[in-house]
Each structure stands twice: as C-alpha cells, then as structure tokens.
mmCIF file of the N, C-alpha and C atoms, coordinates in Angstrom:
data_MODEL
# 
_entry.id   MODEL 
# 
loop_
_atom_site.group_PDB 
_atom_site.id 
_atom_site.type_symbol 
_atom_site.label_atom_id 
_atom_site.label_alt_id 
_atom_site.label_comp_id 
_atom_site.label_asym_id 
_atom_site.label_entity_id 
_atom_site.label_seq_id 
_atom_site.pdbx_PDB_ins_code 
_atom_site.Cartn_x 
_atom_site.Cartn_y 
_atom_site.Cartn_z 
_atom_site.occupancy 
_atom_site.B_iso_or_equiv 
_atom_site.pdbx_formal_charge 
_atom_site.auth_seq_id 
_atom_site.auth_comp_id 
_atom_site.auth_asym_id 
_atom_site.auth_atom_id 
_atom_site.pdbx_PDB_model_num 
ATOM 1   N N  . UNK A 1 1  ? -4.816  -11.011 -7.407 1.00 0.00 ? 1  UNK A N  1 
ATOM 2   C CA . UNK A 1 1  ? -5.127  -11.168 -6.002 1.00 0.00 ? 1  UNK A CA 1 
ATOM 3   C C  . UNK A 1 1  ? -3.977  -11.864 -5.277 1.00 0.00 ? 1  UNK A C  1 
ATOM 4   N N  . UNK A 1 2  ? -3.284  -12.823 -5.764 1.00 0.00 ? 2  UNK A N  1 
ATOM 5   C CA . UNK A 1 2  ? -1.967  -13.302 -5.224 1.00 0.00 ? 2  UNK A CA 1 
ATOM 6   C C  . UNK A 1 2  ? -1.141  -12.545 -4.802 1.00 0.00 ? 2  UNK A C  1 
ATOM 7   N N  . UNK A 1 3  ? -0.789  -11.861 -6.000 1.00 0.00 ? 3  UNK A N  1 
ATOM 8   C CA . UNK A 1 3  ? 0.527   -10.967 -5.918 1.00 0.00 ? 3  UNK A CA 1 
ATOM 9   C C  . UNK A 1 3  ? 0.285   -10.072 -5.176 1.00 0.00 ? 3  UNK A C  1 
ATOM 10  N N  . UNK A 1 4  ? -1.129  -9.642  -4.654 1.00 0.00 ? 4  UNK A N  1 
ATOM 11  C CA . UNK A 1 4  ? -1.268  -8.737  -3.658 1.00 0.00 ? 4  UNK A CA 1 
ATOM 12  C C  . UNK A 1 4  ? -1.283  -9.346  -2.512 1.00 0.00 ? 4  UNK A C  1 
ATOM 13  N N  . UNK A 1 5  ? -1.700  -10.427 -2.076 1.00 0.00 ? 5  UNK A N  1 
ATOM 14  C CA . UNK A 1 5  ? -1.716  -11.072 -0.799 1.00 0.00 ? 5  UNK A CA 1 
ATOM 15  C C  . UNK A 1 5  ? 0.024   -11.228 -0.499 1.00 0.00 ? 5  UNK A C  1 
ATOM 16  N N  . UNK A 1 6  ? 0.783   -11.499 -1.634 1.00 0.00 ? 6  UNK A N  1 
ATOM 17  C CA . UNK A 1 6  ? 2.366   -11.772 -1.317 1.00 0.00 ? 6  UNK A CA 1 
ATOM 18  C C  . UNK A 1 6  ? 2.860   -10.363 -1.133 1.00 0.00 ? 6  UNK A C  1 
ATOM 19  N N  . UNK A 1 7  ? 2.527   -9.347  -1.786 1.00 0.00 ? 7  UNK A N  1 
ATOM 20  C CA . UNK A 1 7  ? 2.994   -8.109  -1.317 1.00 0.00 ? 7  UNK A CA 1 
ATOM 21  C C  . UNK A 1 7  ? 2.747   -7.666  0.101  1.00 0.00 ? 7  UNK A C  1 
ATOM 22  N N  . UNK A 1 8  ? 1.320   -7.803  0.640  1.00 0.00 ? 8  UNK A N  1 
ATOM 23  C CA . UNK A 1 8  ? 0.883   -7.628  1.983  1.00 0.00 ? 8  UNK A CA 1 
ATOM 24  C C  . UNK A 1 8  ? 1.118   -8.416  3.176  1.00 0.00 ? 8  UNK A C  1 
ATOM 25  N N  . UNK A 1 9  ? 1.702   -9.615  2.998  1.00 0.00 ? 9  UNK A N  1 
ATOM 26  C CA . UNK A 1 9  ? 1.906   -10.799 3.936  1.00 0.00 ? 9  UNK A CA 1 
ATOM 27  C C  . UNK A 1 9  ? 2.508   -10.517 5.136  1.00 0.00 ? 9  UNK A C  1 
ATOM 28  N N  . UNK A 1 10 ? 3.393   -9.696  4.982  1.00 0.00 ? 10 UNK A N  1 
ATOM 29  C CA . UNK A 1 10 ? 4.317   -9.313  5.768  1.00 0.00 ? 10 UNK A CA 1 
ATOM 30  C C  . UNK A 1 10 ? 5.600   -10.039 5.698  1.00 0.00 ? 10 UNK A C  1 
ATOM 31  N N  . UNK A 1 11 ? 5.525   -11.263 4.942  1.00 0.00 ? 11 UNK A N  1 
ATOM 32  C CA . UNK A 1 11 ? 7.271   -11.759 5.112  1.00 0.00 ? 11 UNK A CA 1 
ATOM 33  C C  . UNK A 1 11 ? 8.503   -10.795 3.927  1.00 0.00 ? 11 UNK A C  1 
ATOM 34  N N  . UNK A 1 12 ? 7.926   -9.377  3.629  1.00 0.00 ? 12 UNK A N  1 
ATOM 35  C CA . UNK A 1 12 ? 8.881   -8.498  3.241  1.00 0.00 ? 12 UNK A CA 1 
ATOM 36  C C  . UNK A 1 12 ? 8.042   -7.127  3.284  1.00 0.00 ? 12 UNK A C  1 
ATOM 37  N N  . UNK A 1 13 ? 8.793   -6.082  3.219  1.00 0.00 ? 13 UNK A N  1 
ATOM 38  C CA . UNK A 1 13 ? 8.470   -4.766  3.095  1.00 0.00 ? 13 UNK A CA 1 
ATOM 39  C C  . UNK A 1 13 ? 7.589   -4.247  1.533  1.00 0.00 ? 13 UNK A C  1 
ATOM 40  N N  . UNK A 1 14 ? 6.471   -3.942  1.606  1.00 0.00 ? 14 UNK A N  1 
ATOM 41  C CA . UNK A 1 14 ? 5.945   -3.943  -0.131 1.00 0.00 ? 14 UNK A CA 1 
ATOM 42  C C  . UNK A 1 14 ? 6.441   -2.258  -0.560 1.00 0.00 ? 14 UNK A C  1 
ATOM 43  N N  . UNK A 1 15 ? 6.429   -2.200  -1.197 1.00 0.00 ? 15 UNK A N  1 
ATOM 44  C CA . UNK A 1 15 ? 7.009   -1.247  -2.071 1.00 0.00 ? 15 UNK A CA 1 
ATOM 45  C C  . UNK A 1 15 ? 5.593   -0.002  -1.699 1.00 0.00 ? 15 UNK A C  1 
ATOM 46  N N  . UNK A 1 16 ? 6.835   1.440   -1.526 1.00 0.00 ? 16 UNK A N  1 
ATOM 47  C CA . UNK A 1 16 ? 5.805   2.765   -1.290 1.00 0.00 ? 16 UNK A CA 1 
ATOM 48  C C  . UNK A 1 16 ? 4.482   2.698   -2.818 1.00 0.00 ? 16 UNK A C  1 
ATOM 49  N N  . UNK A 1 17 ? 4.854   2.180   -3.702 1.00 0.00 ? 17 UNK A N  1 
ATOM 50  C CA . UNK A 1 17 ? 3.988   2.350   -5.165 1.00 0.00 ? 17 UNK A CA 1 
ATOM 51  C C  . UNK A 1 17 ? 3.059   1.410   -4.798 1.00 0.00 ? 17 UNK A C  1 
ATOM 52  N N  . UNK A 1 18 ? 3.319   0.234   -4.295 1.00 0.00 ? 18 UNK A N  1 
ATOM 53  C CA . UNK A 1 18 ? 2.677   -0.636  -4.266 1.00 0.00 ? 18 UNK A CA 1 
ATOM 54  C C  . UNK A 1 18 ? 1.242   -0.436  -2.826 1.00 0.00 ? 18 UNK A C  1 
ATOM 55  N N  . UNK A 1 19 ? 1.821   0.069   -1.724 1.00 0.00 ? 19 UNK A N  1 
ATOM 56  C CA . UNK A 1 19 ? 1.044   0.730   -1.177 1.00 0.00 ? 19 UNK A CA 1 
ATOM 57  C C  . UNK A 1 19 ? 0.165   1.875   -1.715 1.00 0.00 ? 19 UNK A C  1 
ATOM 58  N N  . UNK A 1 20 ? 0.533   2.795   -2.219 1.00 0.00 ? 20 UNK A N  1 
ATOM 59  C CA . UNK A 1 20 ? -0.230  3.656   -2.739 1.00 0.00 ? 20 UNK A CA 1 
ATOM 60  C C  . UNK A 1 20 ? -1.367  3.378   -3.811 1.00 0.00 ? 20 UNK A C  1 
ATOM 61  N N  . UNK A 1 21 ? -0.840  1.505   -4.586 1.00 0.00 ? 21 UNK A N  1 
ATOM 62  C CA . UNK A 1 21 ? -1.862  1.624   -5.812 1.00 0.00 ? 21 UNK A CA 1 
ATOM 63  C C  . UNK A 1 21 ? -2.997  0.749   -4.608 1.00 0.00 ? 21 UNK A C  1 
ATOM 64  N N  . UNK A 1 22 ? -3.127  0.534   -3.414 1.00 0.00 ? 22 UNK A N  1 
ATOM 65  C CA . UNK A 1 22 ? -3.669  -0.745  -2.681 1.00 0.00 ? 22 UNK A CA 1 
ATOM 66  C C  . UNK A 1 22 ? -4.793  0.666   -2.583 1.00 0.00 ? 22 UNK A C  1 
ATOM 67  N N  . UNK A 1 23 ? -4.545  1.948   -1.727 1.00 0.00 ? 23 UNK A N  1 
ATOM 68  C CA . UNK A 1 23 ? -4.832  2.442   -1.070 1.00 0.00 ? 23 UNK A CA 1 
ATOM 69  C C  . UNK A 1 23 ? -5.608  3.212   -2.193 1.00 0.00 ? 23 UNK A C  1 
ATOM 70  N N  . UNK A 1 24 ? -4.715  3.592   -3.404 1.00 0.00 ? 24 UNK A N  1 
ATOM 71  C CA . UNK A 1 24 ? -5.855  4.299   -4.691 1.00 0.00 ? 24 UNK A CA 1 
ATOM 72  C C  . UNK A 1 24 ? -7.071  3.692   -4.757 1.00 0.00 ? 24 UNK A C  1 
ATOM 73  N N  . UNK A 1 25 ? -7.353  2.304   -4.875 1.00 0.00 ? 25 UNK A N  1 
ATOM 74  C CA . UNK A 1 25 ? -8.151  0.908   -5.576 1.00 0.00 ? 25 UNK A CA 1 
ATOM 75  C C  . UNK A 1 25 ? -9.089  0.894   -4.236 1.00 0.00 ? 25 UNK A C  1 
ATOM 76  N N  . UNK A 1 26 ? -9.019  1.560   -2.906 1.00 0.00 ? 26 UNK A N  1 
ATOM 77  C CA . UNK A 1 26 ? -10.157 1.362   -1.751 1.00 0.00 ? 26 UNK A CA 1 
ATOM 78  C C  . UNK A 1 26 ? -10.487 2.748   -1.610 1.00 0.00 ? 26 UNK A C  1 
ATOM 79  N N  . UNK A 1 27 ? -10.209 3.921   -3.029 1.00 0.00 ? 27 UNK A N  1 
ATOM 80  C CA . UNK A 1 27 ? -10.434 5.314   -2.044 1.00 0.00 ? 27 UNK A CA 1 
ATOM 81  C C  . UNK A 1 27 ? -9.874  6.154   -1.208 1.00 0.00 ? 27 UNK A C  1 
ATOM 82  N N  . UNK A 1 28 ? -8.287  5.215   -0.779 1.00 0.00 ? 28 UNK A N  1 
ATOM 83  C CA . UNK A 1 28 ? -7.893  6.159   0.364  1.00 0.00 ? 28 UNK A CA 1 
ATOM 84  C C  . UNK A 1 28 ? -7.112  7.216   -0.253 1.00 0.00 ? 28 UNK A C  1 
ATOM 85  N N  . UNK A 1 29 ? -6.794  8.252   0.307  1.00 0.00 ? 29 UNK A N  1 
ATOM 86  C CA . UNK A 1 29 ? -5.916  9.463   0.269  1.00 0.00 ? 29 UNK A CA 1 
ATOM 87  C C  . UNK A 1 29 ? -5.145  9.296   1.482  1.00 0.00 ? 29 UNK A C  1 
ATOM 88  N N  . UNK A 1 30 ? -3.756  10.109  0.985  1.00 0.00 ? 30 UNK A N  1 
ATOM 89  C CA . UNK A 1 30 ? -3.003  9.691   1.949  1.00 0.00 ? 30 UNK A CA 1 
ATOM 90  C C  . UNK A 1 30 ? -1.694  11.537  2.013  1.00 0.00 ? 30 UNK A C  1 
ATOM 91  N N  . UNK A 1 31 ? -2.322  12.320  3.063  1.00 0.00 ? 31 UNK A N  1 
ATOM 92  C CA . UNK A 1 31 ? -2.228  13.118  4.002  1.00 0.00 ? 31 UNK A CA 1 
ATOM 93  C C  . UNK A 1 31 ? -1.154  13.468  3.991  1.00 0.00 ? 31 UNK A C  1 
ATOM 94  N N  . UNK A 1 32 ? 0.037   14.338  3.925  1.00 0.00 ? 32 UNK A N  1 
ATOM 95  C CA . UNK A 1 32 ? 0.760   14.870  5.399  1.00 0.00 ? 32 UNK A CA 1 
ATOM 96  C C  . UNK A 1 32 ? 0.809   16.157  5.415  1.00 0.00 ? 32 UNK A C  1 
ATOM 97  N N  . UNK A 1 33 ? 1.729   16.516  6.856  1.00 0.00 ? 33 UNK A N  1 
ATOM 98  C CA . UNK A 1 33 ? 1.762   18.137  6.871  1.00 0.00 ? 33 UNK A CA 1 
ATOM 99  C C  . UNK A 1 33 ? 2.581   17.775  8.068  1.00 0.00 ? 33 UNK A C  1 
ATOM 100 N N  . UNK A 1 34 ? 2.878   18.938  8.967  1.00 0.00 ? 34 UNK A N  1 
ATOM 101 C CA . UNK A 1 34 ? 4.174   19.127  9.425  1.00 0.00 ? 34 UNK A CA 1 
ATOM 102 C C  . UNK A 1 34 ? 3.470   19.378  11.421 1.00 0.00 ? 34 UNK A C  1 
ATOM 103 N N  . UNK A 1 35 ? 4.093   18.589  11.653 1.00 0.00 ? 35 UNK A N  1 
ATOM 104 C CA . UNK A 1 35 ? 3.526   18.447  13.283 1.00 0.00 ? 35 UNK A CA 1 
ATOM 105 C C  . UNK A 1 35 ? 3.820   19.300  14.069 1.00 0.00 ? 35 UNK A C  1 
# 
C-alpha cells in the first residue's frame, strides 16, 4: 500500500506498468482507437 501511494503521489511520473497493474487490480480496461 505504500509503494503504491508513493507511485501515485504525484511528486514523480509512475511508470505505464505500474499504471496498468493499478487499473488491472480495480477492473479497469483501458481502450484506444483512432479519432
């Protein structure tokens, strides 16, 4: 739970993996396609 609050804090950029495992762990899917 730390290391996630220090990843998310905002006093640095968290890593695309690290976003993606936040977003796996609540369910989200994550989209694109071409505008």
């Amino acid at each position: 739970r730390e290391s996630l609050y220090k990843s998310l804090s905002g006093e640095r950029v968290p890593d695309f993996s690290t976003v993606l495992k936040v977003m796996k762990s609540l369910g989200l899917k994550l989209h694109s396609g071409v505008a």
